[in-house]
C-alpha positions in Angstrom: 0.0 0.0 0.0 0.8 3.5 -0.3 1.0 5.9 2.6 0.7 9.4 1.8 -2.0 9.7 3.4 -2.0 7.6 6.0 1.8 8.2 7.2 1.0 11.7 8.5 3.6 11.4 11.4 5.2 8.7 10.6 9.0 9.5 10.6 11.4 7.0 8.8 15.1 5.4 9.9 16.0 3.8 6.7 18.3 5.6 4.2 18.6 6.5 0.8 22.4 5.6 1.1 21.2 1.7 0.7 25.0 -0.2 1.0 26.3 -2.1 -1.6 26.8 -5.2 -2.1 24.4 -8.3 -2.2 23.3 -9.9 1.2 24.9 -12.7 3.1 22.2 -15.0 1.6 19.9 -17.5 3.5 16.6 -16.2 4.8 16.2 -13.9 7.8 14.1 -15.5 10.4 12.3 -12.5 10.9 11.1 -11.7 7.6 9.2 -14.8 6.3 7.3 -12.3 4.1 10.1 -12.2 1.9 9.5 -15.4 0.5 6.6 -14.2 -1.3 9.2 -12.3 -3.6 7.6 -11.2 -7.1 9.1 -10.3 -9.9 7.3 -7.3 -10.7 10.4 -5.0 -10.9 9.1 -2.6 -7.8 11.6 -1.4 -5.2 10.3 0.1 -1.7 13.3 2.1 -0.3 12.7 3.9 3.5 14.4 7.2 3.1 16.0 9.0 6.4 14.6 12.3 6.1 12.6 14.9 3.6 14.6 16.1 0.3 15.8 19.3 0.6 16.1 20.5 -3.0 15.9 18.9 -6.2 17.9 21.8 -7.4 21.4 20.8 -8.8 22.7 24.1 -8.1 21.5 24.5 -4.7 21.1 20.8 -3.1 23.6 20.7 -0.1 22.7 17.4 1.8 23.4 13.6 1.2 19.3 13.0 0.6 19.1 15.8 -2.1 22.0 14.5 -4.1 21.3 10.8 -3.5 17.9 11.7 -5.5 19.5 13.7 -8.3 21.7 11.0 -9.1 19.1 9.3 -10.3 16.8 11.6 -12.2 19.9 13.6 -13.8 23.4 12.5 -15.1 26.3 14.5 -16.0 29.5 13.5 -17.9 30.1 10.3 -16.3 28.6 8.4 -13.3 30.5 6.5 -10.7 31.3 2.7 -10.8 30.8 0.1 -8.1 34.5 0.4 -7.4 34.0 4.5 -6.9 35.7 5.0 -10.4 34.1 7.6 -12.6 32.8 5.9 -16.0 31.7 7.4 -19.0 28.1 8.3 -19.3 26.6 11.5 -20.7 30.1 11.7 -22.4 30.8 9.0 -24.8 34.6 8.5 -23.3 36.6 10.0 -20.2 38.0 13.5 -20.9 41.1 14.2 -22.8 43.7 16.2 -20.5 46.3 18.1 -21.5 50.0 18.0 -20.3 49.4 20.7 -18.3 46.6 19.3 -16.6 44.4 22.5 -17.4 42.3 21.6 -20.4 40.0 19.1 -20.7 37.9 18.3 -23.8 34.6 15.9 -23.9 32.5 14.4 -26.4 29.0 14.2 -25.7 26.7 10.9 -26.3 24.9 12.4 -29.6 21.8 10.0 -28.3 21.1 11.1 -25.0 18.1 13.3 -24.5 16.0 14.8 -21.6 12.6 14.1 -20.7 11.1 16.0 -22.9 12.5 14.0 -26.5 15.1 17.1 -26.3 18.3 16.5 -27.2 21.2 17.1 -24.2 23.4 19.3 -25.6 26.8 21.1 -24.7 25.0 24.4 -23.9 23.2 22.8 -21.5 26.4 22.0 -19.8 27.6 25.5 -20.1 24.1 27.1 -18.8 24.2 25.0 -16.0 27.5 25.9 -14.6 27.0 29.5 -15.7 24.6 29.4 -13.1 26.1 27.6 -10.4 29.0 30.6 -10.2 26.2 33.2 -10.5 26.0 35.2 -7.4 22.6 35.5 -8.1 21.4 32.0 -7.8 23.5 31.8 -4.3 24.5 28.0 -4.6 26.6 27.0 -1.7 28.4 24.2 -3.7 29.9 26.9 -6.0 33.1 26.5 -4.3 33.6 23.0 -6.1 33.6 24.9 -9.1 36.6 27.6 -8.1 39.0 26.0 -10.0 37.6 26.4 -13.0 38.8 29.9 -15.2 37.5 32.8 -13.9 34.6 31.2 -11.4 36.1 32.8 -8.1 35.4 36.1 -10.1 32.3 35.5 -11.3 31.1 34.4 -7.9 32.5 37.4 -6.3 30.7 39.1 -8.8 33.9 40.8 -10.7 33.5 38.8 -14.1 30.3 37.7 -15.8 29.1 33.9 -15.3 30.0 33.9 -19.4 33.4 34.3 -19.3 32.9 30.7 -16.9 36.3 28.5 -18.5 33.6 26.0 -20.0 32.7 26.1 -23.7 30.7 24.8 -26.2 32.8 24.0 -29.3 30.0 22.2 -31.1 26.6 20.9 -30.0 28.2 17.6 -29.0 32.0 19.1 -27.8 32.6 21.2 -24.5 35.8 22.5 -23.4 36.8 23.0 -20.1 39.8 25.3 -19.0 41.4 25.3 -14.9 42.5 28.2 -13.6 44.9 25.6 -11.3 45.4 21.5 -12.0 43.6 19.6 -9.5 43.6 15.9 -9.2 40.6 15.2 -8.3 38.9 16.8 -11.2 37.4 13.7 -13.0 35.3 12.7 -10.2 33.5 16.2 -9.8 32.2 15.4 -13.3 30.0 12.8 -11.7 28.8 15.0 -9.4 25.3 16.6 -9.2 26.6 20.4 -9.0 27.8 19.5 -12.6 25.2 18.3 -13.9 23.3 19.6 -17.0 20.5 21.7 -17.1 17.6 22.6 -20.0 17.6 26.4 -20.2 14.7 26.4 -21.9 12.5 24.4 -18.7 14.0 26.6 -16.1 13.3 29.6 -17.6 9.9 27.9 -18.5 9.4 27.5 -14.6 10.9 30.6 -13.6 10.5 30.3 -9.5 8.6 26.9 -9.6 11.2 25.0 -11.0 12.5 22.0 -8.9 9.6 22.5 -6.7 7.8 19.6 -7.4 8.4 16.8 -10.1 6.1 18.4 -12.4 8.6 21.3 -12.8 11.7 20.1 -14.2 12.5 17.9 -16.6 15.2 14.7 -16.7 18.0 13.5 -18.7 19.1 9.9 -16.1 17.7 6.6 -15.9 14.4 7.5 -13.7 11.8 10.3 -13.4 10.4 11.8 -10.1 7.0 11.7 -9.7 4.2 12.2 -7.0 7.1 14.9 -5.6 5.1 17.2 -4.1 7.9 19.7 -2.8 11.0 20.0 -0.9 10.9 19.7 2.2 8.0 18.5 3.5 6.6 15.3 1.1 7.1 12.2 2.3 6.8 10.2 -0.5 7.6 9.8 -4.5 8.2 7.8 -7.3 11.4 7.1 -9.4 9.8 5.9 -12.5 11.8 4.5 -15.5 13.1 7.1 -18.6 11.7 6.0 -21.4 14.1 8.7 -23.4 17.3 7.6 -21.4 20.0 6.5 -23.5 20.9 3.2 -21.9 17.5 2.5 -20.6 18.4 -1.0 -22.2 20.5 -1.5 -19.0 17.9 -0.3 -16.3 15.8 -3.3 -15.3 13.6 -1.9 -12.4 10.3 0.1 -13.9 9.3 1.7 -10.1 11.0 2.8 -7.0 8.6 4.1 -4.5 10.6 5.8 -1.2 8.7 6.8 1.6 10.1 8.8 4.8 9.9 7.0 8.2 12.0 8.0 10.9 11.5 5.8 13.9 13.6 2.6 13.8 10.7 0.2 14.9 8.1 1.6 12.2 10.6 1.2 9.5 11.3 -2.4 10.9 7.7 -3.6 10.9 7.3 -2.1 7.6 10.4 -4.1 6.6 8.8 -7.4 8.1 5.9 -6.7 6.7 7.3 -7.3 3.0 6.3 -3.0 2.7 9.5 -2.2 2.2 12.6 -4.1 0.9 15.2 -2.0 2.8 15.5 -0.3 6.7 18.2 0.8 8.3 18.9 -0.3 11.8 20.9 1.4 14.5 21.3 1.2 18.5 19.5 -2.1 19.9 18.0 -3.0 16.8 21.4 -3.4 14.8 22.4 -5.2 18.0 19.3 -7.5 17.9 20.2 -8.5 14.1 24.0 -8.2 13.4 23.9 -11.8 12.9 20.4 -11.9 10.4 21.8 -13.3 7.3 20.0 -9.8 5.5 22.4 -7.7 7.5 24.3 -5.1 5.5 26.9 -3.2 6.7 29.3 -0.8 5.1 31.9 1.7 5.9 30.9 5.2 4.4 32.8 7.6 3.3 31.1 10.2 6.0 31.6 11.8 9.5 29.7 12.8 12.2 30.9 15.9 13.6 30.1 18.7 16.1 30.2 22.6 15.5 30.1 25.0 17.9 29.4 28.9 16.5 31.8 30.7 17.4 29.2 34.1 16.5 26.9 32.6 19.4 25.6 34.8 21.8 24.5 31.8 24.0 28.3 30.1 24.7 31.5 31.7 24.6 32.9 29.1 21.6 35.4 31.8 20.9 37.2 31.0 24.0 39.8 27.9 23.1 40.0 26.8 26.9 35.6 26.5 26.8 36.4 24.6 23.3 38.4 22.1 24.5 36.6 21.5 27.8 34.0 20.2 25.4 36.1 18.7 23.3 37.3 16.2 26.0 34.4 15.3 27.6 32.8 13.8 24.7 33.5 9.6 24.7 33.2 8.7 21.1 33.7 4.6 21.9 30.5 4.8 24.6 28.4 7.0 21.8 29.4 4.1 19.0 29.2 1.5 21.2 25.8 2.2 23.4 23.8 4.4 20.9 24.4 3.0 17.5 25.1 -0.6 17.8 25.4 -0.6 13.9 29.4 -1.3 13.6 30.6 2.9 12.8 33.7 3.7 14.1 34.7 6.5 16.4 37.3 8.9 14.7 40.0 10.4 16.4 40.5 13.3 13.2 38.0 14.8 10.9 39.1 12.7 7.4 37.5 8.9 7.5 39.2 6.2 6.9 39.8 4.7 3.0 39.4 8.2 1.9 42.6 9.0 0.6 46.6 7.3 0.5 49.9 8.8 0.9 51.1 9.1 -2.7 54.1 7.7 -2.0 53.7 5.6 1.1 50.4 4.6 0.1 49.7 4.9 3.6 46.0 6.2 4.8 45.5 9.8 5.3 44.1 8.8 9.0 47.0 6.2 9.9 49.5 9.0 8.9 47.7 12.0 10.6 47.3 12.4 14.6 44.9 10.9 16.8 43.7 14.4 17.6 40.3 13.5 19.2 40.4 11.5 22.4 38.3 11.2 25.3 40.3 12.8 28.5 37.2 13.6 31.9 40.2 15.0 33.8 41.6 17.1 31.0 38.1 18.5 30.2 37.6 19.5 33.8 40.7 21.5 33.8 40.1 23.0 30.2 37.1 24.1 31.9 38.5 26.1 35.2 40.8 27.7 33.2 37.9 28.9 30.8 35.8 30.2 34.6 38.5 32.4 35.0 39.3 34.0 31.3 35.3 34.4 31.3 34.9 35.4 35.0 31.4 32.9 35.5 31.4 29.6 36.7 27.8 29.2 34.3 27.1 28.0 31.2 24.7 27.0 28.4 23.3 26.8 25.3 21.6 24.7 22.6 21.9 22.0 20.2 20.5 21.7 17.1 20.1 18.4 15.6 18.5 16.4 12.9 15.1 14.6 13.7 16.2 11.2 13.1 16.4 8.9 16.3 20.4 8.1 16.1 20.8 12.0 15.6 18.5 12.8 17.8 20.2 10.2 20.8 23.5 11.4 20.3 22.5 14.6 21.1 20.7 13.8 24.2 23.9 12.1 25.1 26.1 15.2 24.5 23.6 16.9 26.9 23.8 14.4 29.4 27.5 14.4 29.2 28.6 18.2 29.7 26.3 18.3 32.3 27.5 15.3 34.4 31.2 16.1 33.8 31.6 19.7 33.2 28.4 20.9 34.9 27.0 22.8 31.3 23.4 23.0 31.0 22.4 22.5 27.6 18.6 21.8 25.5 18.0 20.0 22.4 16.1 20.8 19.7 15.6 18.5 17.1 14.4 19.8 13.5 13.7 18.3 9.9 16.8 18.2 8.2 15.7 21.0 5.1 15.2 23.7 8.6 18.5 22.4 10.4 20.4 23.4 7.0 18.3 26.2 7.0 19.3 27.1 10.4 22.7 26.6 10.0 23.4 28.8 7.1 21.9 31.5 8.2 24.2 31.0 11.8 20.6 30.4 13.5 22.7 27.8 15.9 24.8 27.9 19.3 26.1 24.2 18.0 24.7 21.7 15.6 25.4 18.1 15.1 26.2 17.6 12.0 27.7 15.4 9.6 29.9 15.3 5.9 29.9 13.0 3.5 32.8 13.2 0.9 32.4 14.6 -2.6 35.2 13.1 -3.9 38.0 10.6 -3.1 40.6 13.6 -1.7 40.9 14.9 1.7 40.2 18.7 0.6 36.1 17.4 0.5 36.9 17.6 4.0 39.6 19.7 4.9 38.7 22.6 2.7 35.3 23.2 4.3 37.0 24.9 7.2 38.5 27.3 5.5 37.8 31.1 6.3 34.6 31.6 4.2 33.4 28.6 2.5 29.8 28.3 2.4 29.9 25.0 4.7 32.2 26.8 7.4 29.1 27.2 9.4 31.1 28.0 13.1 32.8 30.7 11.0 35.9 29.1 12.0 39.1 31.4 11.0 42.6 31.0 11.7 45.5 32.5 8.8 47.4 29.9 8.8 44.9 26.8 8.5 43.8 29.3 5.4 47.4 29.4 4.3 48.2 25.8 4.5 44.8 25.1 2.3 45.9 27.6 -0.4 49.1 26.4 -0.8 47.5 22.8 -0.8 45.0 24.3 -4.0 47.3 26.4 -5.9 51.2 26.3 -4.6 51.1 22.7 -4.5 48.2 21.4 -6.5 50.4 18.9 -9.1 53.2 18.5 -6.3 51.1 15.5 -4.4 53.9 15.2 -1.5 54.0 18.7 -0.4 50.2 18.7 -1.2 50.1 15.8 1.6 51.8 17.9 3.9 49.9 20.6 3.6 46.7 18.7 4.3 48.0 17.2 7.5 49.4 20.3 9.0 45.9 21.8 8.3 44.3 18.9 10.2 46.8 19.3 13.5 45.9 23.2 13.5 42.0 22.4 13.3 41.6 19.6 16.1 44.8 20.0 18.3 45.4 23.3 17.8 41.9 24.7 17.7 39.7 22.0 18.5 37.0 23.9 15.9 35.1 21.5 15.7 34.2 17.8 17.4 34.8 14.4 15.3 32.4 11.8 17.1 32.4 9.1 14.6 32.6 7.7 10.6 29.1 5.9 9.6 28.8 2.4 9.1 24.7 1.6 8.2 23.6 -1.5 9.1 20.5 -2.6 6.7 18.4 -5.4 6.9 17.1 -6.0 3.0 15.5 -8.0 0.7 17.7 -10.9 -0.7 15.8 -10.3 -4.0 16.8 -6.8 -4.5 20.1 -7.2 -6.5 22.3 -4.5 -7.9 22.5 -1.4 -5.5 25.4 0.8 -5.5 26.6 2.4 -2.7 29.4 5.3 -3.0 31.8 6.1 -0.5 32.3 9.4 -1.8 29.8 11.8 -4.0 26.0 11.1 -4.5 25.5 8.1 -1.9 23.8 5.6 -4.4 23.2 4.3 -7.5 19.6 2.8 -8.6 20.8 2.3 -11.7 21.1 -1.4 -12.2 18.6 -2.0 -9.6 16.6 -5.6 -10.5 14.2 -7.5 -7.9 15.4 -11.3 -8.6 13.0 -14.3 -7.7 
């Protein structure tokens, strides 16, 4: 059945990022239902929260850009190995020596929804508009590198003098103001996908606000989208126009928002939907359930303190680092996930990135800045009484509705007020008004989370810099901002001074600063249906891939 209008409150704990890989095998004891397996080629997915946007240009969150990888596509998608294929482009770019041109040909078949063909303008247009100060995207800064995009975002050039071109309608050529290596897999990403001039002007200030108003060029459609933001449900139906529709066996995915854990798990059992995520005593309870899946993703939870509240003095380091220390990441992983994540002792995750030339992690090789330290904590905090002259303190935290979200903060508020005596409240928000929140610095501290963009540890690093968009503490220190500068221009093609760079960055952040508080790197445990073969999951950029979804007998 169908819930739109039945689910009224109903709040999900399943996820969009669905993990890849096929199940153990075997039949979980709990769901007998699944025997009845069909093959009608219909997916039910639980998603973790609303969509934010459906706007390439301004979707910010994991949700938003798990749902455009599926309804657009830009020059190439990424492979089950996190490898970026060809896919509106007929072959990967050609580079030049120099690493600062690169030329692609476009798939002369591909279309959008509306028997259009996809074209290089359309390439051109939508970057254009990403840099535009105008249409205030906050993923722009992925684009800097690019000729003359820092300009035309500061709004001292005009988005058309943008370094990408249309040669032909099938050719684009792209120019960097500075090499970066990381460049192929941003063409996979949704910021850089392609947009139809033509429908957004059409819709003017409707477009993306429901599925009705926009139009698609990847394997699926969105329908019954009613907005961002508040539906909780839609339809991915299948393109008939997309190019390698050939390739995409599912015809339906319905996803449907339900937040608590033991309404997504009934509707699992239940045979209603064919994926839930589990977390705390749940993923406890079925670890061992042969349709357990568990992956290691490519994301961190984190807390940030503002530093421009009025509530807390975050400004003061001593204050920082009291809170800093009393926060136990093992008891947080251990008693309120249950799901296998992994605290973090630094802000980069694991598998992310290698030493070029050691080929060692980025984590093994970097500090292990975060720690858990009562007594240290307790002193931070004297010395911060008498800077500030009061023994009191409080403020809020914002968090995300979800249960694990929501549980971890009650923790932090149990925690600084049993060790360090700080009184605290919670309030928990849909995830479109806590990014809401946060950009406009409506926050004292937020727990909060990032996901990598791309396989390089500037996804992660850079967001701290002195005015980026995602900065939302309005951290600053010169020479963090240095150190990443050097890391994008100075040192961009010299990849061991580039390392350096990066880890020096990290040691001012957490040791130096503590800025902000790593608590732990996701691992989602799933329970699914054996039957539903071919998901994707990415460690880095859009989450998942519903591409070669197909429900098996």
């Amino acid at each position: 059945m169908r819930y739109k209008k039945l689910i009224g409150s109903i709040v999900i704990l399943s996820s969009v990022v669905l993990l890849a890989g096929c199940s153990s095998g075997g039949e979980s004891k709990k769901n007998k239902t699944k025997k009845n397996a069909t093959t009608e080629q219909v997916a039910k997915f639980g998603i973790p929260q609303e969509v934010a946007s459906i706007d390439p240009a301004k979707a910010t969150d994991k949700v938003s850009f798990g749902v455009l990888n599926q309804i657009y596509e830009g020059f190439y998608r990424m492979d089950k190995d996190n490898r970026p294929e060809p896919a509106g482009a007929k072959e990967l770019a050609k580079v030049s020596d120099d690493g600062l041109t690169y030329t692609l040909i476009l798939r002369e078949e591909a279309k959008w929804s509306n028997g259009e063909p996809v074209l290089a303008k359309d390439y051109v247009y939508a970057w254009q508009r990403v840099v535009n100060p105008e249409t205030a995207s906050e993923y722009a800064y992925l684009i800097e590198n690019v000729k003359n995009a820092k300009a035309i975002s500061a709004g001292d050039k005009k988005p058309e003098e943008l370094g990408i071109e249309a040669v032909s309608d099938h050719e684009i050529k792209i120019t960097l103001d500075n090499a970066i290596p990381y460049f192929d897999s941003l063409l996979a990403f949704p910021t850089f996908f392609p947009l139809n001039q033509k429908a957004v002007e059409e819709f003017d200030k409707d477009f993306a606000n429901s599925s009705e108003k926009t139009i698609y060029n990847g394997p699926f459609v969105l329908s019954e989208f009613d907005g961002p933001g508040s539906d909780i449900e839609w339809k991915y139906l299948k393109n008939k126009d997309y190019w390698d529709k050939e390739n995409v066996k599912i015809n339906e995915i319905q996803a449907t928002v339900v937040k608590e854990g033991s309404t997504a798990l009934n509707l699992y059992e239940d045979g209603q939907l064919d994926d839930v995520i589990v977390t705390g005593e749940l993923a406890k309870q079925y670890r061992e359930d042969p349709n357990f899946n568990g992956e290691k993703d490519g994301r961190v939870i984190y807390i940030e303190p503002n530093r421009e509240s009025k509530k807390a003095p975050f400004d003061n380091l001593n204050f920082r680092k009291a809170l800093y220390y009393s926060v136990d990441n093992k008891a947080i992983v251990d008693t309120i996930l249950g799901d296998g994540s992994e605290p973090v002792t630094g802000i980069v995750p694991k598998t992310l990135a290698v030493n070029p030339e050691t080929k060692k992690d980025f984590v093994e090789e970097s500090g292990e800045y975060k720690t858990y330290d009562e007594k240290k904590a307790k002193e931070y905090l004297e010395k911060a009484k008498k800077e500030l002259n009061t023994t009191e303190f409080s403020f809020d935290i914002l968090t995300d509705d979800n249960e694990s979200t929501k549980k971890l903060a009650e923790y932090l508020q149990g925690a600084f007020k049993d060790k360090l005596g700080v009184k605290t409240t919670v309030t928990p928000v849909t995830k479109p008004i806590r990014l809401e929140r946060t950009t406009k610095g409506d926050f004292d501290m937020v727990v909060t989370g990032w996901g990598a963009d791309y396989n390089d540890v500037s996804s992660f690093l850079d967001l701290f810099e002195t005015g980026n968009s995602y900065n939302k503490g309005k951290y600053s220190n010169k020479n963090y901002d240095k150190l990443i500068q050097d890391a994008k221009v100075a040192h961009a093609t010299d990849e061991k001074a580039r390392w350096a760079d990066y880890l020096a960055a990290e040691k001012i952040l957490l040791e130096e600063d503590s800025a902000v508080i790593p608590v732990y790197q996701v691992v989602e445990g799933h329970l699914r249906n054996p039957n539903l073969t071919g998901y994707i999951a990415h460690s880095a950029g859009a989450s998942y891939e519903y591409k070669y979804l197909e429900m098996k007998e």
